[in-house]
C-alpha positions as CSV (number, residue, x, y, z in Angstrom):
1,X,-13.3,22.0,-7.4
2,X,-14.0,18.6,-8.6
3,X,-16.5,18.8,-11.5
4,X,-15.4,15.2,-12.9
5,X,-13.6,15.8,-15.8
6,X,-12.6,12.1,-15.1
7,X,-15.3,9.7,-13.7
8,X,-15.3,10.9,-10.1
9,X,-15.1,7.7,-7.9
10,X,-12.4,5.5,-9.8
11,X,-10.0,7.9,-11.4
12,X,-10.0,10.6,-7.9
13,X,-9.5,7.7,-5.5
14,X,-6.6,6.7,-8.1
15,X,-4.7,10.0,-7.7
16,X,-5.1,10.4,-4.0
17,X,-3.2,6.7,-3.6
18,X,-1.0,6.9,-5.8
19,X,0.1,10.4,-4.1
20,X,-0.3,8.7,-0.9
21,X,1.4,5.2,-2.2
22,X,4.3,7.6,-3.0
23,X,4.4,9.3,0.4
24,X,4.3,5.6,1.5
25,X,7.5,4.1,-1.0
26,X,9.4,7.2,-0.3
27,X,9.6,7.1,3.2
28,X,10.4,3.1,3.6
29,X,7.5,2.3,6.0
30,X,7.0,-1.6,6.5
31,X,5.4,-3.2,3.9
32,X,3.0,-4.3,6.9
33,X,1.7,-1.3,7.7
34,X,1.4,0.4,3.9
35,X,-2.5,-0.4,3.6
36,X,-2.8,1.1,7.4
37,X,-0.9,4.2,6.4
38,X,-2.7,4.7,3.3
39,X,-6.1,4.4,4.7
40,X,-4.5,7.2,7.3
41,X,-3.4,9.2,4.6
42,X,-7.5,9.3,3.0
43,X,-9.0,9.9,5.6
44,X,-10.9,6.7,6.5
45,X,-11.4,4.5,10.0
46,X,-11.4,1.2,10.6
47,X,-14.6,-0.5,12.8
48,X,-12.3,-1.5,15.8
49,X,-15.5,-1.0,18.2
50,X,-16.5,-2.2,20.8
51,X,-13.0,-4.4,21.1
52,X,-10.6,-1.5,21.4
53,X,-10.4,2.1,20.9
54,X,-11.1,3.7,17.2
55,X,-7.8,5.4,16.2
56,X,-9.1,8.3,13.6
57,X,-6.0,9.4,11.9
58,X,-6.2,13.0,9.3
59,X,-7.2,13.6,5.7
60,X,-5.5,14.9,2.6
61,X,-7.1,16.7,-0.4
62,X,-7.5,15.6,-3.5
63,X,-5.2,17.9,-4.6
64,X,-2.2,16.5,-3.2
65,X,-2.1,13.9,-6.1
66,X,0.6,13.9,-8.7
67,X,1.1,11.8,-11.7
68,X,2.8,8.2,-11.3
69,X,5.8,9.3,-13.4
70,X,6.0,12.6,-11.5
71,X,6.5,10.8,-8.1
72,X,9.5,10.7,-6.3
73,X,10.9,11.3,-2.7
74,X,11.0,15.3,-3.1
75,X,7.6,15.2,-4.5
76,X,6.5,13.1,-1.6
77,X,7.8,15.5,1.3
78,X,5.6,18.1,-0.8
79,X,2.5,16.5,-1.2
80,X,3.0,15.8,2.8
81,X,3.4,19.4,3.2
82,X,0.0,19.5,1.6
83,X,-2.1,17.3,3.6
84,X,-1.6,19.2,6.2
85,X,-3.9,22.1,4.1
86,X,-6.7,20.3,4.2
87,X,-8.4,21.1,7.8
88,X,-7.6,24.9,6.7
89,X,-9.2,24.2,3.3
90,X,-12.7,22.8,5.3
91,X,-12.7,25.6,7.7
92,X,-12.5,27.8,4.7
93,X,-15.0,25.8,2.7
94,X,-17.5,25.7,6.2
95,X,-17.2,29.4,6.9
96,X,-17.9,30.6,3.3
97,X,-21.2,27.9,2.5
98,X,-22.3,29.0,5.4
99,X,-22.0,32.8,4.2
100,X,-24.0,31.5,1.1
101,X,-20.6,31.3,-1.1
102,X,-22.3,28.7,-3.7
103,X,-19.2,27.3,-4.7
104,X,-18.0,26.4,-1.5
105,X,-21.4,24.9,-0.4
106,X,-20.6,21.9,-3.3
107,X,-16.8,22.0,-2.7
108,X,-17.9,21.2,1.0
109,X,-20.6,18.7,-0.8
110,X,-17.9,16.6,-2.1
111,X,-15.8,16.6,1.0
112,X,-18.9,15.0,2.9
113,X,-19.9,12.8,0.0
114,X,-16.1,11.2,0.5
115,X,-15.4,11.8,3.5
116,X,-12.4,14.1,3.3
117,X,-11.7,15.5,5.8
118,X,-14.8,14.8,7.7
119,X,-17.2,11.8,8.4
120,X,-18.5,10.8,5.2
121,X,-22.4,11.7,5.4
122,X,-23.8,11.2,1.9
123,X,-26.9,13.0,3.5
124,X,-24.8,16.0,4.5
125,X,-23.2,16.3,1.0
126,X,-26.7,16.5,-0.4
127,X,-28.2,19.0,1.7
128,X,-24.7,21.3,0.2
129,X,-25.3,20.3,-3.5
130,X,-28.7,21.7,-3.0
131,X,-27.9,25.0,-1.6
132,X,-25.4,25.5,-4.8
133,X,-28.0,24.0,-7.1
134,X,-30.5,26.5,-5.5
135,X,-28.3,29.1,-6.6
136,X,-27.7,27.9,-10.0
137,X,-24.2,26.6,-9.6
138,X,-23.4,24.0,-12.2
139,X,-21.3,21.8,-9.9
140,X,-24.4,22.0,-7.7
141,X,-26.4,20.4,-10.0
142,X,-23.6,18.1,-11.4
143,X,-23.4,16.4,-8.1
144,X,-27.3,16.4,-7.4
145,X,-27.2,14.3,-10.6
146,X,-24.2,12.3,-9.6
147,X,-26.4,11.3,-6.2
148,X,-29.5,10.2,-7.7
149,X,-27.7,8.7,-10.5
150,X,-25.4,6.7,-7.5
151,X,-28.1,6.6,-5.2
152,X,-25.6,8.8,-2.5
153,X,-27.8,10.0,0.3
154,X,-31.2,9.1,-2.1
155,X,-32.4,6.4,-3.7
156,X,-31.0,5.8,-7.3
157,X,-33.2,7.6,-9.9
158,X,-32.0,7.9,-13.3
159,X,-34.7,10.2,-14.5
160,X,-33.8,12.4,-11.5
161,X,-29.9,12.0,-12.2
162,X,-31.0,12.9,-16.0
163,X,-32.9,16.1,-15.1
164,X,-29.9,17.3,-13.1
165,X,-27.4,16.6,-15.2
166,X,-29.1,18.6,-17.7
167,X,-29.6,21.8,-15.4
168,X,-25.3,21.0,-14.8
169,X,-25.1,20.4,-18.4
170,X,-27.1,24.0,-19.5
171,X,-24.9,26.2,-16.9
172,X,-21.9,24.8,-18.2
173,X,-20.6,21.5,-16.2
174,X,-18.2,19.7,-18.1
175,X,-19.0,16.5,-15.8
176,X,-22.7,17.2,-16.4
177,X,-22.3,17.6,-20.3
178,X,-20.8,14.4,-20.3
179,X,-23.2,11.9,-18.2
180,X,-25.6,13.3,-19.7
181,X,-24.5,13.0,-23.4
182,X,-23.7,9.2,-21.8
183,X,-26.8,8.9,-20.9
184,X,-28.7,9.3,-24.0
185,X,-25.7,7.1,-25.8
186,X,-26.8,4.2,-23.7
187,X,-30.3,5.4,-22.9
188,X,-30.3,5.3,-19.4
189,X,-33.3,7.8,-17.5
190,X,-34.3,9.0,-20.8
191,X,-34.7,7.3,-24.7
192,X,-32.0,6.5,-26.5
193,X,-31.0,9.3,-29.0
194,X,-27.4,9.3,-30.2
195,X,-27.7,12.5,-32.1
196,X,-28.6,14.3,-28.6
197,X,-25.7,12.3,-26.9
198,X,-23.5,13.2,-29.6
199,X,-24.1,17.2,-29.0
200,X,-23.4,17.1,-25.1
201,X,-20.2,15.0,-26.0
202,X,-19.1,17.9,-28.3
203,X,-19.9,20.6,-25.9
204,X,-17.6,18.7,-23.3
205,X,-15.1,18.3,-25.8
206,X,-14.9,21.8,-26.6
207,X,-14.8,22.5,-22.8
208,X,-11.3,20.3,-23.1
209,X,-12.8,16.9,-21.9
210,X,-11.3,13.6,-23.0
211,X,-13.7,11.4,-22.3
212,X,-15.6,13.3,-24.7
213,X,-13.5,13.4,-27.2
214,X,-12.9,9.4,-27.0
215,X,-16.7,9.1,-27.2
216,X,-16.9,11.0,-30.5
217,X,-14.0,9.6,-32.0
218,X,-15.4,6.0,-31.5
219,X,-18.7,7.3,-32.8
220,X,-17.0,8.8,-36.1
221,X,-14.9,5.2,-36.3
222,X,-17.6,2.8,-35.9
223,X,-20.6,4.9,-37.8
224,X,-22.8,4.8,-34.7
225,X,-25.1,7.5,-34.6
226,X,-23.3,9.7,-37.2
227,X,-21.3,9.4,-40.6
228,X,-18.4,7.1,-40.4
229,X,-15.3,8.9,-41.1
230,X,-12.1,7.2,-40.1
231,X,-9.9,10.7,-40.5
232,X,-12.2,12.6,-38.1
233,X,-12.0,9.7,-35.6
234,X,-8.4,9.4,-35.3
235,X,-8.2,13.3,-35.0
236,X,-10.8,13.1,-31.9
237,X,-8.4,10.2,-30.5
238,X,-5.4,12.3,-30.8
239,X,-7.2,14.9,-29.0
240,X,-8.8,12.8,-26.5
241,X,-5.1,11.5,-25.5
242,X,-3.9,15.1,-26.1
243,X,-6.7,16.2,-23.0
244,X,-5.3,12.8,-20.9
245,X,-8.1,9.9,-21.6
246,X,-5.6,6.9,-21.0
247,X,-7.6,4.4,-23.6
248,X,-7.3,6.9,-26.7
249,X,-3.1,6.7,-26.9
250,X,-4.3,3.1,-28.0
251,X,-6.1,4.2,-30.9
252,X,-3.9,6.6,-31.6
253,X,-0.7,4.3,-31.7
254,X,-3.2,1.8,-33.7
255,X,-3.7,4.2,-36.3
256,X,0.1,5.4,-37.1
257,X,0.7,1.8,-37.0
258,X,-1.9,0.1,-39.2
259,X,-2.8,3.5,-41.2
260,X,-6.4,3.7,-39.6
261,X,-7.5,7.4,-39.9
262,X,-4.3,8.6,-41.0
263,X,-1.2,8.0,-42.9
264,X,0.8,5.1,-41.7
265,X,3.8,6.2,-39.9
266,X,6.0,3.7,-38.5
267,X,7.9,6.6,-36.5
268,X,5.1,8.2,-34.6
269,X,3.8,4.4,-33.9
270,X,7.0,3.7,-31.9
271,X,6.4,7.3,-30.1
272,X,3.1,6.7,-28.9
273,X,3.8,2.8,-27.7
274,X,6.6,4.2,-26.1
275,X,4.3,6.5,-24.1
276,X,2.5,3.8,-23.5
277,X,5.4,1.5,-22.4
278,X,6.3,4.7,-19.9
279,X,3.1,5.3,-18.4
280,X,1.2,2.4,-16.6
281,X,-2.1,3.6,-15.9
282,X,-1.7,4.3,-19.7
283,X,-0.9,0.8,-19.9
284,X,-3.3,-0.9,-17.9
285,X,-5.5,0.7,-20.2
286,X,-4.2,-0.9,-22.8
287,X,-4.5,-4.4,-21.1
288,X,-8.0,-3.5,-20.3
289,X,-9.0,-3.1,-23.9
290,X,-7.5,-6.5,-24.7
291,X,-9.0,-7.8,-21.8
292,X,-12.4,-7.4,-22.3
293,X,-12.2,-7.0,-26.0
294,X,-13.2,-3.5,-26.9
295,X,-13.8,-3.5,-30.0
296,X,-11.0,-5.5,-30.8
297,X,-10.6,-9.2,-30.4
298,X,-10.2,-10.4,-26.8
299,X,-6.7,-11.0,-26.1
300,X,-5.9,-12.3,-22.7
301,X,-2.0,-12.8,-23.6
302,X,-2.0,-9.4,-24.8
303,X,-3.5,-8.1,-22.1
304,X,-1.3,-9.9,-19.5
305,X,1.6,-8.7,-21.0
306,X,0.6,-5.2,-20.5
307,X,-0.6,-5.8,-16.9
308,X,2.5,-7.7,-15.9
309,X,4.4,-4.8,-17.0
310,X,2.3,-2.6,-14.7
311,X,3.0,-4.9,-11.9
312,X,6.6,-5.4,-12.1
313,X,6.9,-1.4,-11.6
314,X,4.7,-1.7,-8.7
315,X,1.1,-0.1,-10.2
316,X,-1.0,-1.5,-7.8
317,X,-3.9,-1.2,-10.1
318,X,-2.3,-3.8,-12.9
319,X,-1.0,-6.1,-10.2
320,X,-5.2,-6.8,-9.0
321,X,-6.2,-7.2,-12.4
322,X,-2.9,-9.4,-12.5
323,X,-4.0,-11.4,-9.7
324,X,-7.5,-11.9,-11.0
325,X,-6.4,-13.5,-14.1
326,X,-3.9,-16.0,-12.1
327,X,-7.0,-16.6,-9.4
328,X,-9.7,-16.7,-12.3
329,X,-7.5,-18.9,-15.0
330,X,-7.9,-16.4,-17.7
331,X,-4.9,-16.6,-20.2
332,X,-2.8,-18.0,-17.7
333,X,-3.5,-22.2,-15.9
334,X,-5.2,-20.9,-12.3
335,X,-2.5,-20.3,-9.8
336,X,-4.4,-19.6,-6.5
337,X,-0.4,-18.8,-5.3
338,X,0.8,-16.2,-7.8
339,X,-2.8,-14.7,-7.7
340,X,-2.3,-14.4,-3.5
341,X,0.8,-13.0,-4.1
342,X,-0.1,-9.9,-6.5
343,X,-3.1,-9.4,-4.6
344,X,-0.9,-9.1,-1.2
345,X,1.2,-6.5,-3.7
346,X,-1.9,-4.7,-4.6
347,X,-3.3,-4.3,-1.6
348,X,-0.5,-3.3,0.5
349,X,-0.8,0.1,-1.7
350,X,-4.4,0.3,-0.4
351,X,-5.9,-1.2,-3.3
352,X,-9.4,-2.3,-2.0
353,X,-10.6,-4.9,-4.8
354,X,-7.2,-6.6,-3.9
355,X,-7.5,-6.0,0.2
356,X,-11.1,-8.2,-0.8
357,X,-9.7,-10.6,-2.4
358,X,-7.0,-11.3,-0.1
359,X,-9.6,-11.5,2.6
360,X,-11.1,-14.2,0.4
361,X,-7.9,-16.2,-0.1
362,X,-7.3,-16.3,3.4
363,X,-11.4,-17.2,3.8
364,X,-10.9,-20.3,1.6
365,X,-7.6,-21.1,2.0
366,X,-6.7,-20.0,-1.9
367,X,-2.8,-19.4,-2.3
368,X,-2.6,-19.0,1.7
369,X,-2.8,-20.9,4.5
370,X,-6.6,-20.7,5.8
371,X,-6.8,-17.9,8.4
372,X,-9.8,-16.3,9.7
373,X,-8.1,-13.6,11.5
374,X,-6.6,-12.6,8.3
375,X,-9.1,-12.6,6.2
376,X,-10.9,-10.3,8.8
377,X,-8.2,-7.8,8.9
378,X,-8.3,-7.3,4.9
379,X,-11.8,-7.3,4.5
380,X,-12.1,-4.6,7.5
381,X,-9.4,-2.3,5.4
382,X,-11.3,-2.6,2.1
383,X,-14.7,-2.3,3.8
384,X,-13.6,1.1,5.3
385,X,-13.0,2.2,1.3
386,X,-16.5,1.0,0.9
387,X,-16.1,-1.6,-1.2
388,X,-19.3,-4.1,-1.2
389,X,-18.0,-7.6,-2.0
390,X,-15.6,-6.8,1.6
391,X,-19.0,-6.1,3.5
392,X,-20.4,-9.5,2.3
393,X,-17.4,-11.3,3.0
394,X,-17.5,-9.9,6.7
395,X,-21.1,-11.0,7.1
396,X,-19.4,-14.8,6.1
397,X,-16.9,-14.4,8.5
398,X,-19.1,-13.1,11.0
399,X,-21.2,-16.5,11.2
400,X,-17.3,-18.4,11.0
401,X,-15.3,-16.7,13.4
402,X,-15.3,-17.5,17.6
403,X,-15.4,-14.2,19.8
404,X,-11.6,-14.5,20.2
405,X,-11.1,-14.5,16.6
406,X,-12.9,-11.0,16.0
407,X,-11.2,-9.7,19.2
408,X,-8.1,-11.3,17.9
409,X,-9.0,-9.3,14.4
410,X,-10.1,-6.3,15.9
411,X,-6.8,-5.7,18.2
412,X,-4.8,-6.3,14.9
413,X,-6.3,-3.9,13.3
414,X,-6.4,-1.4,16.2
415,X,-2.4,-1.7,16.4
416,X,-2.2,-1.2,12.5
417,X,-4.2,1.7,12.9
418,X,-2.0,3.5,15.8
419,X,1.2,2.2,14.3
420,X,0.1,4.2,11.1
421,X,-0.8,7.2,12.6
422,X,2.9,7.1,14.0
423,X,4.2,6.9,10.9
424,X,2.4,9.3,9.0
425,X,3.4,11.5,12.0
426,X,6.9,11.0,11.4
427,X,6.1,11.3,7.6
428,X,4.6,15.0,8.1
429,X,7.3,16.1,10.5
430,X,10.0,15.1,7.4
431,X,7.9,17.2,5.7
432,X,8.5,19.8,7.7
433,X,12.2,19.8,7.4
């Protein structure tokens, strides 16, 4: 059950493409037809009314997702064998909310808030939190929170998202113990009050939660809210890395290496940037931090050193951020045609920020040659992730493009659609074998 022991949105939709980007590399698909497929493999559908037919392929579970490093073509054929659980795993979930099981009413929540599996009904999905919440259940109450603090089938309501998180955070949530503790760090819904934020993020941490952990240990470095005490910082960054937050192996390597919080230690420095250098959500991270300067001095060589790393292996997230810095000038002269270029990477892995700002460069004519068709076609696969800035580029092209151009766009997509339901046909019956 999904009780966000990451942030829910960003880190779940990571796993479930990167499991589904694997199921994708693995099987040598056309690079064409990789964002199609990969929308196929979540679950989501494409606007190709009233031009052509909707093609509505299946969904996975979240579950299928592996680790980057863990991926390769054996691992593929299994998580294929497992996205064929999921219409098992609703029927399951369906049958036993309906039979009051509380659990299942906010495991069912979650597939509706989503849209695995089924439709995505933010409405639906909080009709099911409330039946778990009315029975106590923590993740019931974690995602009640999570809606009004979103504004998912409500409006958004911070005080409301407070309230719930609290109820989550009482019974137990790990999720709910740290939004809330989050939310009195930042003061959002209720006053400011860094020694209450500072007890939620300890019961989280306790609960194994590395967000948590990361929190306290930047509290305990920086003397915000509590004593400063370098040596009990660096311990919660070791265990914030130890419990898989991606940012803390930063700290962590900073600290063998420059002796902050612990004995200088040349050896264990090279150990940790090696993990970094390995792993490259771990370092994207790292080119994050440098990036937007936490807490350090912003760095944009530093940080496109780590990003271009990411990219060259193929991490789709580091090849967006990549592009952005080549399309936005930072750290690098602007380059409208390398920034094309890494988004096109990006977003054939189903990246939507990148499938957006493809759309864009074909819009304006950036790094591509101007075509409206195009720029339809990429904004309609990132709009069907829900991403916002695709929905307000389609409203632009929708006052640009003739009739023929949107039927032109809506056949394209229709053919990418059925062409990657094919595929991920052919993919399952590999599976199989």
């Amino acid at each position: 059950m999904l009780d966000c022991v990451f942030e829910p949105v960003t880190y779940t939709m990571f796993l479930m493409k990167t499991s589904a980007a694997s199921l994708v590399q693995a099987s040598g698909v056309d690079t064409t037809l990789r964002a199609a497929v990969l929308l196929a493999a979540l679950g989501l559908t494409l606007d190709l009314s009233p031009a052509v037919a909707q093609t509505k392929p299946s969904t996975p579970t979240a579950a299928a997702a592996a680790s980057p490093e863990d991926q390769d073509p054996g691992a593929a054929r299994e998580n294929t064998q497992r996205f064929e659980d999921l219409p098992s795993i609703l029927d399951f979930n369906k049958k036993e909310a309906a039979k009051g099981d509380a659990k299942a009413q906010a495991d069912l929540g979650v597939m509706y808030l989503f849209g695995n599996g089924v439709p995505a009904d933010a409405n639906e999905a909080l009709k099911w939190f409330k039946k778990a919440a009315d029975q106590k259940h923590p993740a019931g109450f974690y995602w009640l929170g999570y809606a009004h603090d979103n504004g998912r089938g409500t409006d958004k309501d911070l005080k409301a998202a407070q309230r719930y998180y609290a109820q989550g955070a009482e019974a137990g949530s790990i999720g709910a113990q740290y939004r809330l503790g989050m939310m009195f760090f930042k003061g959002e819904g209720v006053e400011k009050d860094l020694q209450q934020a500072f007890k939620w993020f300890q019961k989280a941490a306790e609960q194994g939660n590395g967000l948590s952990c990361y929190q306290i240990a930047t509290m305990y470095r920086t003397g915000n809210g509590v004593e400063k005490k370098p040596s009990e910082a660096f311990n919660f960054y070791l265990k914030a890395a130890e419990f898989g937050d991606m940012k803390a192996h930063f700290w962590v390597w900073r600290g063998y290496d420059q002796g902050e919080g612990t004995a200088k230690d040349p050896a264990k420095a090279e150990e940790w940037i090696k993990k970094a250098e390995a792993n490259d959500f771990i370092g994207y991270q790292i080119g994050q931090i440098y990036f937007a300067g936490e807490e350090v001095p912003q760095n944009y060589p530093e940080a496109l050193k780590w990003f271009k790393k990411g990219s060259e292996n193929g991490f789709f997230v580091a090849q967006f951020k990549l592009g952005t810095m080549y399309y936005q000038g930072k750290g690098v002269p602007v380059n409208y045609d390398e920034a094309a270029a890494w988004f096109r990477k990006s977003a054939d892995q189903g990246d939507r920020n990148a499938q957006t700002y493809l759309g864009l460069c074909y819009f304006k004519g950036n790094g591509v040659k101007k075509d409206l068709v195009e720029s339809y076609r990429w904004a309609s696969l990132a709009d069907a992730q829900g991403d916002r800035q695709a929905k307000a580029l389609l409203t632009a092209l929708s006052k640009s493009m003739t009739d023929q151009q949107v039927v032109d766009g809506k056949k394209l997509l229709a053919d990418m659609a059925a062409a990657a339901a094919a595929a991920k046909k052919e993919l399952e019956g590999e599976g199989k074998k």
